[in-house]
MARDRENGU-576998 format. One record per atom (N, C-alpha, C, CB): x, y, z; atom name; residue in three letters; residue number from 0. Coordinates in steps of 0.1 Angstrom, whole numbers. Glycine has a CB too. Layout:
N
+-------+-------+-------+----+-----+-----+
|    px |    py |    pz |  a |   r |   k |
+-------+-------+-------+----+-----+-----+
|     X |     Y |     Z | CA | ALA | NUM |
...
+-------+-------+-------+----+-----+-----+
This chain:
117
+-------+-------+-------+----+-----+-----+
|    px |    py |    pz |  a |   r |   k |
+-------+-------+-------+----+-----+-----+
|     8 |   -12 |     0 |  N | UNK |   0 |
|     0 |     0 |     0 | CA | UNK |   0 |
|     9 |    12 |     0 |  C | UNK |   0 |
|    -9 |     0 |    12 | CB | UNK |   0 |
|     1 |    20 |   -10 |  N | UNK |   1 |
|    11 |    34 |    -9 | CA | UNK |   1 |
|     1 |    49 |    -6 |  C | UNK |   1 |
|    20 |    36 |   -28 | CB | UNK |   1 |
|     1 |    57 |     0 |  N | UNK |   2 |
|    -4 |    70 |     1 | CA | UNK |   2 |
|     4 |    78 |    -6 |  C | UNK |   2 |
|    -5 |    75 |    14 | CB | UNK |   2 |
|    -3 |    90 |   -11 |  N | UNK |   3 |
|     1 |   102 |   -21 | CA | UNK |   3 |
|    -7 |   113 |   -19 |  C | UNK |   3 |
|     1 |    99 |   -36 | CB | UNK |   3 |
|     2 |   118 |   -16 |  N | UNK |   4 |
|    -5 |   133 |    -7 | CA | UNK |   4 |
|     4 |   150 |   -21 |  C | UNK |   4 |
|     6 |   134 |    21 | CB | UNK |   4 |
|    -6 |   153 |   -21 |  N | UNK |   5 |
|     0 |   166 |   -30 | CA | UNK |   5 |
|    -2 |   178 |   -23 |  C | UNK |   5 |
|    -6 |   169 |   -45 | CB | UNK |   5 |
|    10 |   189 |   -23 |  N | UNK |   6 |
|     6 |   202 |   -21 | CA | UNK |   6 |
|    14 |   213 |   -32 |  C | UNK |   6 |
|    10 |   206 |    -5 | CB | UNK |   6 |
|     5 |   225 |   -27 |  N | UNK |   7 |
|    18 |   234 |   -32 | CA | UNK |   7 |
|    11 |   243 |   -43 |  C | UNK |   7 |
|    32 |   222 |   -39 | CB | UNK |   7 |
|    -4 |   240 |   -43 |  N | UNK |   8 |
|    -8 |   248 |   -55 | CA | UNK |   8 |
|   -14 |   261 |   -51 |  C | UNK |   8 |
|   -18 |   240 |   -64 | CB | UNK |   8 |
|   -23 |   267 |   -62 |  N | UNK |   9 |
|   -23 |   283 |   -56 | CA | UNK |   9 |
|   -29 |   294 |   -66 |  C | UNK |   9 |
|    -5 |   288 |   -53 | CB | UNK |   9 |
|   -27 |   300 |   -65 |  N | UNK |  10 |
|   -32 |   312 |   -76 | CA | UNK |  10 |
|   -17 |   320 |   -76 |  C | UNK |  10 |
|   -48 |   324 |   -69 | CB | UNK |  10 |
|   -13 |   323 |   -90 |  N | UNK |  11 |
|    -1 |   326 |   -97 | CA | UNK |  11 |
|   -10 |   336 |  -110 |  C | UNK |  11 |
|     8 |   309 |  -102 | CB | UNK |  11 |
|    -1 |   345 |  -113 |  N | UNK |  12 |
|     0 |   350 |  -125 | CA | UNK |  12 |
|     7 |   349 |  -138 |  C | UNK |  12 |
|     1 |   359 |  -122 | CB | UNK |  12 |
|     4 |   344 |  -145 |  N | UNK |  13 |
|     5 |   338 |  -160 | CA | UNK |  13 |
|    18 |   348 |  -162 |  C | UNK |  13 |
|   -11 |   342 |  -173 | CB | UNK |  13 |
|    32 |   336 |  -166 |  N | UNK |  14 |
|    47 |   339 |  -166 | CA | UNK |  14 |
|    52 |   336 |  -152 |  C | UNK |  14 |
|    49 |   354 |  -169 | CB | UNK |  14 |
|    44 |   332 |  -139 |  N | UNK |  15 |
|    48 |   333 |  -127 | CA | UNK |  15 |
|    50 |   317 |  -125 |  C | UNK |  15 |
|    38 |   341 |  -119 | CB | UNK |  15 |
|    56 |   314 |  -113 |  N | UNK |  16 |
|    59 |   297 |  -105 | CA | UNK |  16 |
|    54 |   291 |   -99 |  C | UNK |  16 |
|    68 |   293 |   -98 | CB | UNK |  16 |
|    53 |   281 |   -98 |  N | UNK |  17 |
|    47 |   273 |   -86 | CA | UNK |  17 |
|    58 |   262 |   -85 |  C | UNK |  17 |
|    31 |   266 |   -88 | CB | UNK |  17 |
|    54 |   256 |   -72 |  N | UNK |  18 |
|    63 |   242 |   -73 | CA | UNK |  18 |
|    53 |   232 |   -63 |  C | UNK |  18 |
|    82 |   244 |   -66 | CB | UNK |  18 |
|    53 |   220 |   -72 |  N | UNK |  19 |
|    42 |   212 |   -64 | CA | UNK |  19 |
|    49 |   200 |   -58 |  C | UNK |  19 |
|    29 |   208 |   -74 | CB | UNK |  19 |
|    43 |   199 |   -49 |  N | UNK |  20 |
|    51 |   182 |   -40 | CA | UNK |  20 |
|    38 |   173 |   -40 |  C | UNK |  20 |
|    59 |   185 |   -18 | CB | UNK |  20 |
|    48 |   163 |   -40 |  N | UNK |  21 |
|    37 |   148 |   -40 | CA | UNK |  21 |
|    46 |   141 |   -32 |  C | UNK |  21 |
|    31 |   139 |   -56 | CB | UNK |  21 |
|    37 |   141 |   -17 |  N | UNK |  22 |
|    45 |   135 |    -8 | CA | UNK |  22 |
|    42 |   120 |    -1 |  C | UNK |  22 |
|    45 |   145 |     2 | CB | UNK |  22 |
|    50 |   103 |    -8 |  N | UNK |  23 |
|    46 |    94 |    -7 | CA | UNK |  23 |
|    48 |    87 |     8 |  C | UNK |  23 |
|    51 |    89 |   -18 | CB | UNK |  23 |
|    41 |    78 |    16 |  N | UNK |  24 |
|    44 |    72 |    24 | CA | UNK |  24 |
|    34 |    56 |    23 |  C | UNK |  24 |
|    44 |    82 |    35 | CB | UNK |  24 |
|    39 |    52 |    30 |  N | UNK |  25 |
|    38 |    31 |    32 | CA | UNK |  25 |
|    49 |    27 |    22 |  C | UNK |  25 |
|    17 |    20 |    25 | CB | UNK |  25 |
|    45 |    14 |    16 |  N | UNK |  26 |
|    58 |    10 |    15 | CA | UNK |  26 |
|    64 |    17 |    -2 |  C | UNK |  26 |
|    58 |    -9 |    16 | CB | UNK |  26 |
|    69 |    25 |     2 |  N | UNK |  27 |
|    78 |    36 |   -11 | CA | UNK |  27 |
|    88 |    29 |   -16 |  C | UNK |  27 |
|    85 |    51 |    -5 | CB | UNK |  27 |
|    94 |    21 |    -9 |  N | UNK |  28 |
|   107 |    16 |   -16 | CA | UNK |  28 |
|    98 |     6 |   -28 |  C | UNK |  28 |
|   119 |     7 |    -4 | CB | UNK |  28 |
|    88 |     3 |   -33 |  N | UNK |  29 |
|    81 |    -4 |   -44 | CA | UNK |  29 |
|    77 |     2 |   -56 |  C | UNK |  29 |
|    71 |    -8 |   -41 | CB | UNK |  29 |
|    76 |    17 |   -51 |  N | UNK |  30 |
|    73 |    27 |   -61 | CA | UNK |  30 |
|    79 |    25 |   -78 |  C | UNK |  30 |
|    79 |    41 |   -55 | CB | UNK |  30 |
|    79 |    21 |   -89 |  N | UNK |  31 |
|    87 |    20 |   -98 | CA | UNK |  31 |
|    85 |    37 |  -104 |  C | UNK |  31 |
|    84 |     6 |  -107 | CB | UNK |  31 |
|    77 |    46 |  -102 |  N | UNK |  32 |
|    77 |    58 |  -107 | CA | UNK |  32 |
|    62 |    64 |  -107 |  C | UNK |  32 |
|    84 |    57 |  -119 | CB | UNK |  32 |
|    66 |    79 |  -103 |  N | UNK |  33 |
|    56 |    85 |  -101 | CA | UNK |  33 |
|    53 |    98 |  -114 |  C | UNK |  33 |
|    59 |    91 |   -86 | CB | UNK |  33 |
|    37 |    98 |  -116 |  N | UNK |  34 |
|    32 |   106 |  -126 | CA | UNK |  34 |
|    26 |   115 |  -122 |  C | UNK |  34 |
|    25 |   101 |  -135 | CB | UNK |  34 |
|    30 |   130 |  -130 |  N | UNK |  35 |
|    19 |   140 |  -125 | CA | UNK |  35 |
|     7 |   141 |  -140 |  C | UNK |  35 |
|    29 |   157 |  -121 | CB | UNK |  35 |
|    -7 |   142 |  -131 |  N | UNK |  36 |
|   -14 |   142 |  -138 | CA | UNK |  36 |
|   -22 |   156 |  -138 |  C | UNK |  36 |
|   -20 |   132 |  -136 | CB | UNK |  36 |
|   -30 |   158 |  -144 |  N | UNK |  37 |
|   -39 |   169 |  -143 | CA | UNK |  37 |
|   -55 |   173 |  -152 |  C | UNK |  37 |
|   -29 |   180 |  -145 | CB | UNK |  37 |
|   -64 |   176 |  -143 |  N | UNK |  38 |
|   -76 |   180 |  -152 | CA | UNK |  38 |
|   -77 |   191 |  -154 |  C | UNK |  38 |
|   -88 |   178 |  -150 | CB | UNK |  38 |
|   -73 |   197 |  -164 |  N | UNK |  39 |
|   -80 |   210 |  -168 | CA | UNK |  39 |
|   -92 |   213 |  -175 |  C | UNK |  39 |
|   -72 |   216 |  -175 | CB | UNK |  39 |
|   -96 |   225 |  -182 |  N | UNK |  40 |
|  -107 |   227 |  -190 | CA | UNK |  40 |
|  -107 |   224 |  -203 |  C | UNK |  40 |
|  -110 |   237 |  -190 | CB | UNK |  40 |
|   -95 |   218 |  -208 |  N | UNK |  41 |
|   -97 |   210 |  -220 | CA | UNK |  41 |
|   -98 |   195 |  -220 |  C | UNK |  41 |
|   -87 |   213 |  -228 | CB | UNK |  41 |
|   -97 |   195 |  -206 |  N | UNK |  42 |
|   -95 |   180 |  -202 | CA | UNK |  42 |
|  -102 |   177 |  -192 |  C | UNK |  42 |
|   -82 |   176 |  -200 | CB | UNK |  42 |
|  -113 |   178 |  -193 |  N | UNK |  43 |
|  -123 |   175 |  -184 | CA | UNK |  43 |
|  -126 |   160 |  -178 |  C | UNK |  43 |
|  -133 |   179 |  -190 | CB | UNK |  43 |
|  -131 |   155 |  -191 |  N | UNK |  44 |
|  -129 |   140 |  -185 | CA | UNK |  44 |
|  -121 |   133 |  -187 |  C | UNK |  44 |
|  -136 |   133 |  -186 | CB | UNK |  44 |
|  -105 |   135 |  -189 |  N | UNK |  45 |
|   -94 |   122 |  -189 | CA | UNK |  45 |
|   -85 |   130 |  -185 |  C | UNK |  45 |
|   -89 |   113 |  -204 | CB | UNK |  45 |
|   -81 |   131 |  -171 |  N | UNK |  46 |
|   -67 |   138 |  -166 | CA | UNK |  46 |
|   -58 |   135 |  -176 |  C | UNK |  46 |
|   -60 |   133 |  -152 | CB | UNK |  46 |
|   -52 |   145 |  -179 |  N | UNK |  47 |
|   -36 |   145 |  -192 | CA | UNK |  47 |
|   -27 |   147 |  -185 |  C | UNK |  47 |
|   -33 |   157 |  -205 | CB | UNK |  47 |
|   -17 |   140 |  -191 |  N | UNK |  48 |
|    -6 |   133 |  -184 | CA | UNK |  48 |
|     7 |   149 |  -186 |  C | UNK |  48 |
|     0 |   114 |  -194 | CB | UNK |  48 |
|     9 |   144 |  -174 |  N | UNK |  49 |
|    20 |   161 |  -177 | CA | UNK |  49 |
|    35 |   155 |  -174 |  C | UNK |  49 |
|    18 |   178 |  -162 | CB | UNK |  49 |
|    37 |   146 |  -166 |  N | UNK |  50 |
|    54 |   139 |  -163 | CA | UNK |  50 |
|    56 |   129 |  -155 |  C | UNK |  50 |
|    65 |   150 |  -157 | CB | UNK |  50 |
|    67 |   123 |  -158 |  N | UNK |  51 |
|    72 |   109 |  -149 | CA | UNK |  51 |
|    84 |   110 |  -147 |  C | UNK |  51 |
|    70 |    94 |  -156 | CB | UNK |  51 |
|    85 |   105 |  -135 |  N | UNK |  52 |
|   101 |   101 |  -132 | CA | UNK |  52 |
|   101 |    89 |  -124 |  C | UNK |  52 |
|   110 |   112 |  -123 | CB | UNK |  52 |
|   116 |    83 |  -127 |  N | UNK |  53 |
|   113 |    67 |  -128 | CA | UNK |  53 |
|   120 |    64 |  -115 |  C | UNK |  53 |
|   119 |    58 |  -142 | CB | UNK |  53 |
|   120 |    53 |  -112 |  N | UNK |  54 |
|   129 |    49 |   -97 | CA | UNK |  54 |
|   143 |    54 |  -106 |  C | UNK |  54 |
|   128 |    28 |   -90 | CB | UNK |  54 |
|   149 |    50 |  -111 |  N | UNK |  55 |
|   159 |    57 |  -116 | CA | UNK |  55 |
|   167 |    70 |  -117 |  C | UNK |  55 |
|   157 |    55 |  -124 | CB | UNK |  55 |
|   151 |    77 |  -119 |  N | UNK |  56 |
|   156 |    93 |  -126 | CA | UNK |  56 |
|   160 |   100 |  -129 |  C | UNK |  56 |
|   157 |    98 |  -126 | CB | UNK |  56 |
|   146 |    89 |  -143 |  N | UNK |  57 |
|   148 |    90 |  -158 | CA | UNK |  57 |
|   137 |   102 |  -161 |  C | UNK |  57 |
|   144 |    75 |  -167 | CB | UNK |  57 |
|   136 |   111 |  -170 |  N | UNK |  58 |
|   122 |   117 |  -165 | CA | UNK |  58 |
|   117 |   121 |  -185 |  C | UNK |  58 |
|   123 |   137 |  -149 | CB | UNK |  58 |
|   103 |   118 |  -184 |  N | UNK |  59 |
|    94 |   124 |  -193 | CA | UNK |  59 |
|    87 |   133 |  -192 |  C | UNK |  59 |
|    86 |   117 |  -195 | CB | UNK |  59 |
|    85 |   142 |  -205 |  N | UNK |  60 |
|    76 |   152 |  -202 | CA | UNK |  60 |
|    62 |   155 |  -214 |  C | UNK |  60 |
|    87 |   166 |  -200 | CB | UNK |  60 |
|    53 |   157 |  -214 |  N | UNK |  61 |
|    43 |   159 |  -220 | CA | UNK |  61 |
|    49 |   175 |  -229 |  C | UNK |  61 |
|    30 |   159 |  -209 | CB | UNK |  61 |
|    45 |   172 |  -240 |  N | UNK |  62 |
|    53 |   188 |  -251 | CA | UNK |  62 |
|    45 |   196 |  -246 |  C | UNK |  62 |
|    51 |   189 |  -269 | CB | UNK |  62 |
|    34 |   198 |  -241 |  N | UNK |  63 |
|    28 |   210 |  -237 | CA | UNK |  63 |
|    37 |   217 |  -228 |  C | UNK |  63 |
|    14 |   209 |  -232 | CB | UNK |  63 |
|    45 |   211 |  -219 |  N | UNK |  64 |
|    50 |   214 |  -206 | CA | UNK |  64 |
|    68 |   212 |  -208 |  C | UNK |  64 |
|    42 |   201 |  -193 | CB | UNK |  64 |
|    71 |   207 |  -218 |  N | UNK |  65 |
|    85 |   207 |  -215 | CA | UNK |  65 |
|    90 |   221 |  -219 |  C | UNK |  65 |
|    93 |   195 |  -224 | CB | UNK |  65 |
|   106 |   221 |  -214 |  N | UNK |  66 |
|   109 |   232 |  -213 | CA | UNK |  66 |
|   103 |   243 |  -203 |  C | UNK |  66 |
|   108 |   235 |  -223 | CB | UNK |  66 |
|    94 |   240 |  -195 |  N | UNK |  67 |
|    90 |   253 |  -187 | CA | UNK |  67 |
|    88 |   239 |  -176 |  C | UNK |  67 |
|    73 |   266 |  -192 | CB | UNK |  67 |
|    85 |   231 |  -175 |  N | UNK |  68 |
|    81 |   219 |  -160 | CA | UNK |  68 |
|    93 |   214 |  -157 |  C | UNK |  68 |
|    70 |   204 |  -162 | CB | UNK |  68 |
|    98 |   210 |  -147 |  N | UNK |  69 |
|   111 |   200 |  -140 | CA | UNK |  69 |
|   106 |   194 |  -132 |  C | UNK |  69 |
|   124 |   206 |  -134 | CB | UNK |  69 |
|   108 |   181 |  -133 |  N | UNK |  70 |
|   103 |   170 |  -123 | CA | UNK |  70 |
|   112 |   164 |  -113 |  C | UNK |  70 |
|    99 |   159 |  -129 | CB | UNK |  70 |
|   115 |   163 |  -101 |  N | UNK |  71 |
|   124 |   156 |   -97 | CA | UNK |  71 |
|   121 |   148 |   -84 |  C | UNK |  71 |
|   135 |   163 |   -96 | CB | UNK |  71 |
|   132 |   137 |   -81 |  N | UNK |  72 |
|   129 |   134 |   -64 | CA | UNK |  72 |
|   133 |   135 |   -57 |  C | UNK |  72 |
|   127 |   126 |   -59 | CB | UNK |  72 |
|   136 |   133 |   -43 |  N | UNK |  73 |
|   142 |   137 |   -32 | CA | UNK |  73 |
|   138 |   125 |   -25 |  C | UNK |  73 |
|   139 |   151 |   -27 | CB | UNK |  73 |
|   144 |   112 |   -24 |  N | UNK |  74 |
|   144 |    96 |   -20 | CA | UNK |  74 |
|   144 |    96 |    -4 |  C | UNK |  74 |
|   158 |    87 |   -26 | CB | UNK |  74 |
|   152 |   110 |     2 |  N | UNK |  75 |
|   153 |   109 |    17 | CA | UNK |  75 |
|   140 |   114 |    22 |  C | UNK |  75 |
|   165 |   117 |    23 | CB | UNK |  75 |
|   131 |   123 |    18 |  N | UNK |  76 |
|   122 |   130 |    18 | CA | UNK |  76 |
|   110 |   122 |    11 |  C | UNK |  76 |
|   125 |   142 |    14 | CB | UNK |  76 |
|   111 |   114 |     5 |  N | UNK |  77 |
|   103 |   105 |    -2 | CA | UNK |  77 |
|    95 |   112 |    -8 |  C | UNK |  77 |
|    95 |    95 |     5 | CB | UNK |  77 |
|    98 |   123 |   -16 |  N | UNK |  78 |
|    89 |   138 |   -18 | CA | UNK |  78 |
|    92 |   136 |   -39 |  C | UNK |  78 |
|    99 |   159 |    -6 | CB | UNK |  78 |
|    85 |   140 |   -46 |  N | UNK |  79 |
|    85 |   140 |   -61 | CA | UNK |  79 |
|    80 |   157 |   -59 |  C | UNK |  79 |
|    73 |   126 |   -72 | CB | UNK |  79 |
|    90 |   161 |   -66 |  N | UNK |  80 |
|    82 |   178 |   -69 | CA | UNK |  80 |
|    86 |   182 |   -83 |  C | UNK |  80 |
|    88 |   192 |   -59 | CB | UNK |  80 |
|    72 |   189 |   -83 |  N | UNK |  81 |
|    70 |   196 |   -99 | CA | UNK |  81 |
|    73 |   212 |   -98 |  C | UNK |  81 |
|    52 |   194 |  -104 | CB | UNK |  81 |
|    84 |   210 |  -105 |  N | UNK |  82 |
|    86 |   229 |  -107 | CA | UNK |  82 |
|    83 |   236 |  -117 |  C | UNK |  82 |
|    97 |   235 |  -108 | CB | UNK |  82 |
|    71 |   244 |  -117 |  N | UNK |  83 |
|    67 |   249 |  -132 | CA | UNK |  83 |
|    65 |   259 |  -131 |  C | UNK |  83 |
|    57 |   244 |  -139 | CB | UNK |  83 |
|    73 |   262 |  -140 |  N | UNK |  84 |
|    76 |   281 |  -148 | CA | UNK |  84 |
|    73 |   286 |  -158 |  C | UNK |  84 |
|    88 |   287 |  -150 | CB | UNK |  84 |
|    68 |   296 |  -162 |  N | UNK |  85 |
|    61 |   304 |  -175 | CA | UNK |  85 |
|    48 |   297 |  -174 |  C | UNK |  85 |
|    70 |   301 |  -190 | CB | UNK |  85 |
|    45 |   297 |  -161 |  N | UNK |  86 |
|    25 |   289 |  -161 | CA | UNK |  86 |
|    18 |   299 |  -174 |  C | UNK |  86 |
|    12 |   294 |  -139 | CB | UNK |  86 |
|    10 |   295 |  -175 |  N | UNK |  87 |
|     1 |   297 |  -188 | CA | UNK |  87 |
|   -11 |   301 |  -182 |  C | UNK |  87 |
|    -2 |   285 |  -198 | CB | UNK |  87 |
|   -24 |   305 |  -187 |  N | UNK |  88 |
|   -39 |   301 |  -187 | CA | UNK |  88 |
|   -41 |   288 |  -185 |  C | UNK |  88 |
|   -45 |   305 |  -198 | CB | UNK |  88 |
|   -33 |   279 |  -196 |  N | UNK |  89 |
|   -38 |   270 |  -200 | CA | UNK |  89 |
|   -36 |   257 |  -191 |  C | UNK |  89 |
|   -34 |   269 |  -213 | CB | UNK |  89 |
|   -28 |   258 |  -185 |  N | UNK |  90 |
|   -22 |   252 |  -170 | CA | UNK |  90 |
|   -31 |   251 |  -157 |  C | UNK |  90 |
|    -9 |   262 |  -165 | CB | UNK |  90 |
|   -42 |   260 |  -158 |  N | UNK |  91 |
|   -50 |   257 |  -148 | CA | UNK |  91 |
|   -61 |   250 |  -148 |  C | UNK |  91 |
|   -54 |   266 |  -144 | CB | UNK |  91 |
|   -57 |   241 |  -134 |  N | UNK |  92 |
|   -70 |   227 |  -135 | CA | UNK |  92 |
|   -62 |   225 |  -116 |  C | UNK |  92 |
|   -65 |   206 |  -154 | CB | UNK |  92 |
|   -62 |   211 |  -117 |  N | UNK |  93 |
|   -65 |   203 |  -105 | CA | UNK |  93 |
|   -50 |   192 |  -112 |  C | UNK |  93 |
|   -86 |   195 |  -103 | CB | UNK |  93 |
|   -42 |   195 |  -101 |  N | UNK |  94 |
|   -30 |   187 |  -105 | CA | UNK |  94 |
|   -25 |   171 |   -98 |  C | UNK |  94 |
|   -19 |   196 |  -104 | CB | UNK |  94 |
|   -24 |   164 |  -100 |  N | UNK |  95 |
|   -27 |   151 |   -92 | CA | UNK |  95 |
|   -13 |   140 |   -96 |  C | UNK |  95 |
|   -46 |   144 |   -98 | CB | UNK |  95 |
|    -4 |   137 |   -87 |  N | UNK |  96 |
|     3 |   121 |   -86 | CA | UNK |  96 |
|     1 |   109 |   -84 |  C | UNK |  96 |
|     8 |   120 |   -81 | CB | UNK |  96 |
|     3 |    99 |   -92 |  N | UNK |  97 |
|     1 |    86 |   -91 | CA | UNK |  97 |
|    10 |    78 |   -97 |  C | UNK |  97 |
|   -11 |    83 |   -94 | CB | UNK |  97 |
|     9 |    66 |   -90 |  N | UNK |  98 |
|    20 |    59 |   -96 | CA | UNK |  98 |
|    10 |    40 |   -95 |  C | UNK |  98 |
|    38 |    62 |   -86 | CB | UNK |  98 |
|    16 |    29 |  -101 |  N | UNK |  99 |
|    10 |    14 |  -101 | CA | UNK |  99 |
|    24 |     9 |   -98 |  C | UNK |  99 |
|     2 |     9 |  -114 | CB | UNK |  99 |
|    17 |     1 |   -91 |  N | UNK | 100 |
|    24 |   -10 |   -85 | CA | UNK | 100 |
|    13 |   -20 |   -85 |  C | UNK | 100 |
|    32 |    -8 |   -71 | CB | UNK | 100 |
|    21 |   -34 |   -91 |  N | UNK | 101 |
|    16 |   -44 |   -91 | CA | UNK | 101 |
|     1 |   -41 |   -96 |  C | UNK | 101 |
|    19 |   -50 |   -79 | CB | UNK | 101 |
|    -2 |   -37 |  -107 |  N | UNK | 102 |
|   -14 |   -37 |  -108 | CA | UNK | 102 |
|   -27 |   -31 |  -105 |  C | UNK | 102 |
|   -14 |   -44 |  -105 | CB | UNK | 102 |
|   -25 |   -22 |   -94 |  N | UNK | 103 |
|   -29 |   -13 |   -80 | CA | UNK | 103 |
|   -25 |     1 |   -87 |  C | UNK | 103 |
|   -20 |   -17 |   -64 | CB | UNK | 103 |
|   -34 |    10 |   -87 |  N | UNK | 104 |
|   -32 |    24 |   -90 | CA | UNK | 104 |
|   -33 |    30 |   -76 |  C | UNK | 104 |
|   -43 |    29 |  -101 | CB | UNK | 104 |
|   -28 |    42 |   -78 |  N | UNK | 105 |
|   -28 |    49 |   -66 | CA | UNK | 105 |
|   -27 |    60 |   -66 |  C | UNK | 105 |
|   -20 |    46 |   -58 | CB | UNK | 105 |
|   -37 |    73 |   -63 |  N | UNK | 106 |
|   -42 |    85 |   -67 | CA | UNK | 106 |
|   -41 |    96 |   -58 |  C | UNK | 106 |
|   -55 |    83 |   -70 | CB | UNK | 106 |
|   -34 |   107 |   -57 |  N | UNK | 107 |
|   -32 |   118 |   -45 | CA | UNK | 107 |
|   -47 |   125 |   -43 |  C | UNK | 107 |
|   -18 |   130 |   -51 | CB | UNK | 107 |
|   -50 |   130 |   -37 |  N | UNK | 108 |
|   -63 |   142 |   -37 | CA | UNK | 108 |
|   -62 |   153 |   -48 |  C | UNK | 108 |
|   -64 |   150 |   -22 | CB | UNK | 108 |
|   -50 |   156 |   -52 |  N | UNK | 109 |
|   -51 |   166 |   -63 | CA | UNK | 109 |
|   -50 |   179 |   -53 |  C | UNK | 109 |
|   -67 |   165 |   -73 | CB | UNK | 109 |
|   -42 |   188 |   -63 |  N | UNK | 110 |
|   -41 |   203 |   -56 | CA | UNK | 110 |
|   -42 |   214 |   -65 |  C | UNK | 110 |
|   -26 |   205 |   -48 | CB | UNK | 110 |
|   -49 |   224 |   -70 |  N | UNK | 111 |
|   -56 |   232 |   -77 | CA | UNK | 111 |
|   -43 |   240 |   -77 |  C | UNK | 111 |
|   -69 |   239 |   -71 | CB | UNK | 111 |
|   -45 |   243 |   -92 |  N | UNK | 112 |
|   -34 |   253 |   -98 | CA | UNK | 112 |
|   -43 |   264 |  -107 |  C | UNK | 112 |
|   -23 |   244 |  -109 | CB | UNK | 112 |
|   -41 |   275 |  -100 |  N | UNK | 113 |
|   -52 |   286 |  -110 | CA | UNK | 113 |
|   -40 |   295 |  -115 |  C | UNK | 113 |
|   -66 |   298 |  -100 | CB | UNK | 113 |
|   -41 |   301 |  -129 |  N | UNK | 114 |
|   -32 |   308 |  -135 | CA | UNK | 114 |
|   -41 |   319 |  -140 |  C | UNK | 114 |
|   -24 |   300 |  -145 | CB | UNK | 114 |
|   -41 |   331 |  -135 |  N | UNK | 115 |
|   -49 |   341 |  -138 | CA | UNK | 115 |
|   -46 |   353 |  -137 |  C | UNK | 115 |
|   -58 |   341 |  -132 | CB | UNK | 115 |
|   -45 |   365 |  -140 |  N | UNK | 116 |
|   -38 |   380 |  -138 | CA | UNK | 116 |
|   -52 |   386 |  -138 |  C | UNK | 116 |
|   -26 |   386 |  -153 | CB | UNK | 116 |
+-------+-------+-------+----+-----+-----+
């Protein structure tokens, strides 16, 4: 069993930062890699995938978001954080981590990201 807890979101002005954490606990050392997801208003009903990083850390990024998102982890802190710069309009939704193991999905509560001037 794994818990995934996110924080870190907010109201920002479009060109401005956020940095979001997804903070894992139970048994983490199974994790094979964590994804950030997100629903926005174009994406209402299928959260779109924004980045991964692998037990490794190896990391993927969705083209909407590369170049302005950095994903990384911090293994002692058992923490995955999203750093994202030059936020957009188009960036605001409900941002959410998860990762599978064995079969088993596993879903954070999601933490609201509004980009608005």
């Amino acid at each position: 069993q794994v818990q995934l807890a996110e924080s870190g979101g907010g109201l920002v002005q479009p060109g401005g930062s956020l940095r979001l954490s997804c903070a894992a606990s139970g048994n983490t050392s199974s994790i094979p890699y964590i994804d950030w997801f997100r629903r926005t208003a174009t994406h209402q009903h299928e959260r779109e995938w924004v980045a991964q990083i692998t037990a490794r850390g190896t990391t993927f990024y969705a083209d909407t978001v590369q170049g302005r998102f950095t994903i990384s982890r911090n293994d002692l802190q058992n923490t995955v954080t999203l750093q994202m710069n030059n936020l957009k309009p188009d960036d605001t939704g409900v941002y959410y981590c998860t990762t599978s193991i064995s079969h088993s999905h596993y879903w954070g509560q999601g933490t609201q990201v509004t980009v608005s001037s």
